[in-house]
Backbone as a printed PyTorch tensor [residue, N CA C, xyz], in Angstrom:
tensor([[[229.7430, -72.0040, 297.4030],
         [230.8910, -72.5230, 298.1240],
         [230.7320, -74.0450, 298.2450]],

        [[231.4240, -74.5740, 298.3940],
         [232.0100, -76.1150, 298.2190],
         [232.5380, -76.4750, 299.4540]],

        [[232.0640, -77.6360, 300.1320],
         [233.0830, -77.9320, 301.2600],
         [234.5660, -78.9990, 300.6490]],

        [[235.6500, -79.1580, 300.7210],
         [236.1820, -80.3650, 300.3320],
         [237.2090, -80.4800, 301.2310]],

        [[237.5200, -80.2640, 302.8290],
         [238.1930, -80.9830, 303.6480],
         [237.1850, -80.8880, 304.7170]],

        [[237.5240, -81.6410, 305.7110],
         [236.8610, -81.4270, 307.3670],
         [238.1650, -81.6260, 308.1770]],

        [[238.8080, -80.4830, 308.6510],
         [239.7040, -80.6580, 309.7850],
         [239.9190, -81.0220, 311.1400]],

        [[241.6120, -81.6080, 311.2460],
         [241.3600, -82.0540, 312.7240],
         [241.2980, -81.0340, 314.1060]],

        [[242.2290, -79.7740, 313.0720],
         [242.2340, -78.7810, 314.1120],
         [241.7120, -77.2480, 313.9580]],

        [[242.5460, -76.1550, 313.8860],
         [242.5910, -75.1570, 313.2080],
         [243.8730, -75.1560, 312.4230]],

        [[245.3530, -75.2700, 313.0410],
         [246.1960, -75.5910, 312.3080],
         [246.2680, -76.0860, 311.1340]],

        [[245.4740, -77.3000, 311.1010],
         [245.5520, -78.2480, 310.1350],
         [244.9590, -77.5310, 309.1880]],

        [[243.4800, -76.9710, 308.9300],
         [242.7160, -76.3060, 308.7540],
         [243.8650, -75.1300, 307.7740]],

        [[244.4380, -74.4630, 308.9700],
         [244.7580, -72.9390, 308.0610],
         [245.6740, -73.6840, 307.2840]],

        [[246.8480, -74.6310, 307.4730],
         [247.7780, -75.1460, 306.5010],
         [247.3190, -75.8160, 304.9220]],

        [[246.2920, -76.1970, 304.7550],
         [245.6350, -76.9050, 303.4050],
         [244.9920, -75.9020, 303.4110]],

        [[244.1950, -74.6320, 304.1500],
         [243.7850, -73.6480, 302.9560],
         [244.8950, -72.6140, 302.3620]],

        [[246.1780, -72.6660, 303.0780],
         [247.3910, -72.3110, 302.3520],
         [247.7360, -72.6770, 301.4380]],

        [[248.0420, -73.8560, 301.5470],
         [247.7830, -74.6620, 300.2480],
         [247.1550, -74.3260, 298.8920]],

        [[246.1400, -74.4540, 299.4780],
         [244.8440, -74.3530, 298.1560],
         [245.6980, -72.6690, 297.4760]],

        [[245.2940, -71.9340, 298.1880],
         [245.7060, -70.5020, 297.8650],
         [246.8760, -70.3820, 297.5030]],

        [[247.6090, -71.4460, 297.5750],
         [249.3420, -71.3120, 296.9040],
         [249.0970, -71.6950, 295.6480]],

        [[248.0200, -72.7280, 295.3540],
         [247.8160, -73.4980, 293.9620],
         [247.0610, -72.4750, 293.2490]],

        [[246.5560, -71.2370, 293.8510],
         [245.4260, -70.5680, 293.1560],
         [243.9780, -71.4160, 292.8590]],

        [[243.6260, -71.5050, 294.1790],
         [242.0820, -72.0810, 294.6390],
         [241.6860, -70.9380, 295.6370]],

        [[240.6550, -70.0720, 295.6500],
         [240.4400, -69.3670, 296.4700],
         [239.7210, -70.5670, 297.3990]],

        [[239.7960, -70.3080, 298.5060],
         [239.0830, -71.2040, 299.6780],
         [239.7660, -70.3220, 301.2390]],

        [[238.4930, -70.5110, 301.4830],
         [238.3310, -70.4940, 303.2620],
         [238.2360, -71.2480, 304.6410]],

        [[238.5510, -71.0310, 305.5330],
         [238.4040, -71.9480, 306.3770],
         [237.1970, -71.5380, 307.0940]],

        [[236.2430, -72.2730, 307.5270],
         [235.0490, -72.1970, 308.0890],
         [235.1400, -73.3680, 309.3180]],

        [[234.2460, -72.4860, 310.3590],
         [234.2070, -72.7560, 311.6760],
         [235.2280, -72.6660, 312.6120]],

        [[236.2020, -72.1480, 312.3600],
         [237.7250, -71.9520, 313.3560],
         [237.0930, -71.2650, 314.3500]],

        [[236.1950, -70.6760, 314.6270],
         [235.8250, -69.9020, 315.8110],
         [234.9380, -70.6550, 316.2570]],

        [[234.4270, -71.2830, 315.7080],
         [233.5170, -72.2790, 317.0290],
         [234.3660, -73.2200, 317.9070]],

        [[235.6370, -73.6550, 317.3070],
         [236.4190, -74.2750, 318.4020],
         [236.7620, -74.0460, 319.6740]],

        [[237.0120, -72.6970, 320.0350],
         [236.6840, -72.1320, 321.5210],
         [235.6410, -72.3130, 321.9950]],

        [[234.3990, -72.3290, 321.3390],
         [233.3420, -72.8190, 322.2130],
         [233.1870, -74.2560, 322.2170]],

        [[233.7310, -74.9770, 322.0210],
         [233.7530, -76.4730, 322.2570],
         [234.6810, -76.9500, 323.9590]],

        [[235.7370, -75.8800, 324.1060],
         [236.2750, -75.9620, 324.8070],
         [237.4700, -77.2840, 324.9340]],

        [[237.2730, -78.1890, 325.5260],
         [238.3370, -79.3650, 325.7080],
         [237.6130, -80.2270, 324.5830]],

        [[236.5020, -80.1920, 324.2120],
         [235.9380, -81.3590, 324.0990],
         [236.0750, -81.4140, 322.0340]],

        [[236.5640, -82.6040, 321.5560],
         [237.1580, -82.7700, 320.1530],
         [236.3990, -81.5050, 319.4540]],

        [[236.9250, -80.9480, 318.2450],
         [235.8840, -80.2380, 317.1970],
         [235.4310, -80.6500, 316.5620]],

        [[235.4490, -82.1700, 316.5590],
         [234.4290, -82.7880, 315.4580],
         [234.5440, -82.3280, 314.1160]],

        [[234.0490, -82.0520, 313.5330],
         [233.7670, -81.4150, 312.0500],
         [233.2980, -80.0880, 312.0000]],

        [[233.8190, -79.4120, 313.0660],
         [233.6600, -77.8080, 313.0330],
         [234.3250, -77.3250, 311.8250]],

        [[235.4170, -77.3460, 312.1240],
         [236.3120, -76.4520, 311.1460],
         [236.6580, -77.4020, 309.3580]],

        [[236.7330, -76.7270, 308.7090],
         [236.1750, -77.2150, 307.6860],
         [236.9730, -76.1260, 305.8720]],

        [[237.2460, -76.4070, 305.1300],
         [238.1960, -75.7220, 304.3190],
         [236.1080, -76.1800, 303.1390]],

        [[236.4530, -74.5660, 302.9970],
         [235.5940, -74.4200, 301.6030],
         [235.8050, -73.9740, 300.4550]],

        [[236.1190, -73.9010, 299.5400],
         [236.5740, -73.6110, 297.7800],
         [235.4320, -72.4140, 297.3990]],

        [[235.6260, -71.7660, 296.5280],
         [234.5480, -71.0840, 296.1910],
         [234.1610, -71.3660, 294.4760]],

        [[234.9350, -72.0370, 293.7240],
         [234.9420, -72.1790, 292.4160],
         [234.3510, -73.2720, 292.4190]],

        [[233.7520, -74.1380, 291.8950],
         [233.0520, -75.6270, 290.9360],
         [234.7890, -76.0500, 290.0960]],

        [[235.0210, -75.2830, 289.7340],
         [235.4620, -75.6770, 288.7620],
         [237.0900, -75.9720, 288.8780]],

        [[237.4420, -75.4850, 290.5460],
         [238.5320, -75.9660, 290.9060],
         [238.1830, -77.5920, 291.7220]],

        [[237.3900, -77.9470, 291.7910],
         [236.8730, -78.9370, 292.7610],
         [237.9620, -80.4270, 292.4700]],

        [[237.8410, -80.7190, 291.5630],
         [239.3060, -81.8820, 291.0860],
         [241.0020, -81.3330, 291.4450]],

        [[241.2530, -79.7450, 291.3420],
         [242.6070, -79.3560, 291.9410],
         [242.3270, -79.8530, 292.7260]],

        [[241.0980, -79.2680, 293.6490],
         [241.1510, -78.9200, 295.1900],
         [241.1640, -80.4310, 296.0490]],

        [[240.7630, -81.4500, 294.9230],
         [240.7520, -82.7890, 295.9830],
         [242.5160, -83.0420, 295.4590]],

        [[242.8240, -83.2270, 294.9300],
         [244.1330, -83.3640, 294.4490],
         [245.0660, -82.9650, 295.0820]],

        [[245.1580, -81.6560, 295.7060],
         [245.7870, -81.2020, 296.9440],
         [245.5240, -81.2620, 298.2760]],

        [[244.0220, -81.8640, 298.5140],
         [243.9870, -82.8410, 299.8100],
         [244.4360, -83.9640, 299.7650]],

        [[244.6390, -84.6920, 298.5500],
         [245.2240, -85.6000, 298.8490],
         [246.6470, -85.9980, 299.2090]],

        [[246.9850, -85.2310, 298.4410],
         [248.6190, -84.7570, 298.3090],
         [249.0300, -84.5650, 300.3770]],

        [[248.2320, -83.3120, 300.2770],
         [247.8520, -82.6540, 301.6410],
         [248.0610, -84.3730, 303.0360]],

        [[247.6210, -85.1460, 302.7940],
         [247.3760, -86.1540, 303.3030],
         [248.1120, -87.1560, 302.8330]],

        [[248.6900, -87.3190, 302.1510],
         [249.7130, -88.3240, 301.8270],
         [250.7930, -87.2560, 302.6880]],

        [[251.2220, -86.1340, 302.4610],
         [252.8380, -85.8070, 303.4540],
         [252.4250, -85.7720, 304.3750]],

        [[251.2400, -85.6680, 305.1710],
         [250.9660, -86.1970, 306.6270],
         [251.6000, -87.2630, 307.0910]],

        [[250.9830, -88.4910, 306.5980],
         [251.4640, -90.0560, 306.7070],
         [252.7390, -90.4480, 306.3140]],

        [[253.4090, -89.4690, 305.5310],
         [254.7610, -89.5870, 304.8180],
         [255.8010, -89.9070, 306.1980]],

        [[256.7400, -90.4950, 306.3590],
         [257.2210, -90.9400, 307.2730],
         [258.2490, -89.6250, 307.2590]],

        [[258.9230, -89.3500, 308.9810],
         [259.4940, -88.1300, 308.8200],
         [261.0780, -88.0780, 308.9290]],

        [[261.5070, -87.6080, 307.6760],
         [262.7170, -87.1910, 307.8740],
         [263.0250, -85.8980, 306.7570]],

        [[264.3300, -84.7910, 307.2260],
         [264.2140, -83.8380, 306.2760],
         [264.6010, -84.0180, 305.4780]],

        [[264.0740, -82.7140, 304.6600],
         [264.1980, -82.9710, 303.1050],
         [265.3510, -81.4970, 303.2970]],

        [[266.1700, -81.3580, 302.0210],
         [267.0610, -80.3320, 301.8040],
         [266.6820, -79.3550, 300.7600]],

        [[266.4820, -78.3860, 300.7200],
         [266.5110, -76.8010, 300.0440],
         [267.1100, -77.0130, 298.5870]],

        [[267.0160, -77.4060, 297.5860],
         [268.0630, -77.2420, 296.4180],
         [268.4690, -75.5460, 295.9730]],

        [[268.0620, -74.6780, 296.7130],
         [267.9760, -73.5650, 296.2430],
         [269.0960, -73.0990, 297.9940]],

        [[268.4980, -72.7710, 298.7040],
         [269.1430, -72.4110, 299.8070],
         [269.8290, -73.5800, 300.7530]],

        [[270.0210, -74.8800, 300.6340],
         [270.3920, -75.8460, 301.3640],
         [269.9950, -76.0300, 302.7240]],

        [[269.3910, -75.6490, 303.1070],
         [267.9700, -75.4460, 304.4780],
         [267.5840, -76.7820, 304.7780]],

        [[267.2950, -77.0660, 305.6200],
         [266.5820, -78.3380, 306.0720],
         [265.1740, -78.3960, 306.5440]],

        [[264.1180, -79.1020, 305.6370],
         [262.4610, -78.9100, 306.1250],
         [262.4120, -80.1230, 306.5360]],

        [[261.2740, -79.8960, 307.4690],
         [260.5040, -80.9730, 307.4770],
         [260.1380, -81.8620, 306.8230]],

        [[260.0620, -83.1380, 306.4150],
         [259.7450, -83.9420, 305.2370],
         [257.9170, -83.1900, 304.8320]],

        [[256.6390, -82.9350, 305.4370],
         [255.8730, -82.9090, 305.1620],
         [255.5060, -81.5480, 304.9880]],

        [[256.6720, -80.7100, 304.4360],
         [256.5020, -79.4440, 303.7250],
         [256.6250, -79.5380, 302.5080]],

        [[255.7780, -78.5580, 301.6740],
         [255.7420, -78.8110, 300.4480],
         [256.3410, -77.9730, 299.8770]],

        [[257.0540, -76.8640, 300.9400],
         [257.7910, -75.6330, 300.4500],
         [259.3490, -75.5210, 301.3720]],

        [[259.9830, -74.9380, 300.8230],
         [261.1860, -74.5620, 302.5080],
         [260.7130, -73.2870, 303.1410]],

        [[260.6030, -73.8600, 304.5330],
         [260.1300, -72.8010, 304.9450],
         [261.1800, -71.2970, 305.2080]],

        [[262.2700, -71.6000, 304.7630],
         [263.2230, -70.1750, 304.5220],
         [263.1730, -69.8570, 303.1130]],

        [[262.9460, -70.1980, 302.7230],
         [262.9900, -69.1340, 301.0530],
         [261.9510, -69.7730, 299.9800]],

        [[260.7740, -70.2320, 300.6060],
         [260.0680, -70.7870, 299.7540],
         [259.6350, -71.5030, 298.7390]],

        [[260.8210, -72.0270, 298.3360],
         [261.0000, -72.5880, 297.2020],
         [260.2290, -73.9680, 297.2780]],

        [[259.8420, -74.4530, 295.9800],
         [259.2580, -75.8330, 296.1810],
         [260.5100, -77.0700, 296.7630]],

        [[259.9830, -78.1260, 297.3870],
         [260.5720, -79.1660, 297.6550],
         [260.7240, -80.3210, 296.5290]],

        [[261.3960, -80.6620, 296.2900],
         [262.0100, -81.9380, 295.6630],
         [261.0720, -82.9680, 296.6510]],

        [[260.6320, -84.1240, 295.4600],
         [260.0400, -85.3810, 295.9780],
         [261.2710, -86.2690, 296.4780]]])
């Protein structure tokens, strides 16, 4: 196993190993359960997205980066070309009918 993100939350965490697994990267999220025992106090580098392939390791940074550029992406929605839906700008899918988003 491979580490190649460190998350801020669990959220964040389960959303880029969605990701990965949408691209066909098997990966896990590791440490989401130690965050309850941290209690109030930050998770630091608990939680953590791991790959299990070598050989996805260049996808897998490629879609953190990606992953992290629509973070910072400034927000306004984007429209559905398939269902005319309105997402969030920093979805990479609609979240009603799945379809990919237009850049």
């Amino acid at each position: 196993m491979i580490e190649v993100y460190q998350a801020q939350n669990m959220v964040d965490a389960q959303l880029l190993c969605d990701q990965m697994l949408s691209e066909n990267i098997p990966a896990v999220v590791k440490g989401g359960y130690l965050s309850g025992a941290a209690g109030e106090l930050p998770v630091g580098s608990l939680i953590s997205i791991w790959i299990e392939r070598r050989g996805d390791l260049q996808r897998a940074r490629e879609v953190v980066k990606a992953y992290e550029q629509r973070l910072q992406a400034p927000s306004h929605p984007r429209i559905c070309s398939s269902c005319n839906e309105s997402s969030h700008s920093n979805f990479s899918h609609c979240w009603n009918c799945q379809a990919p988003l237009n850049e």
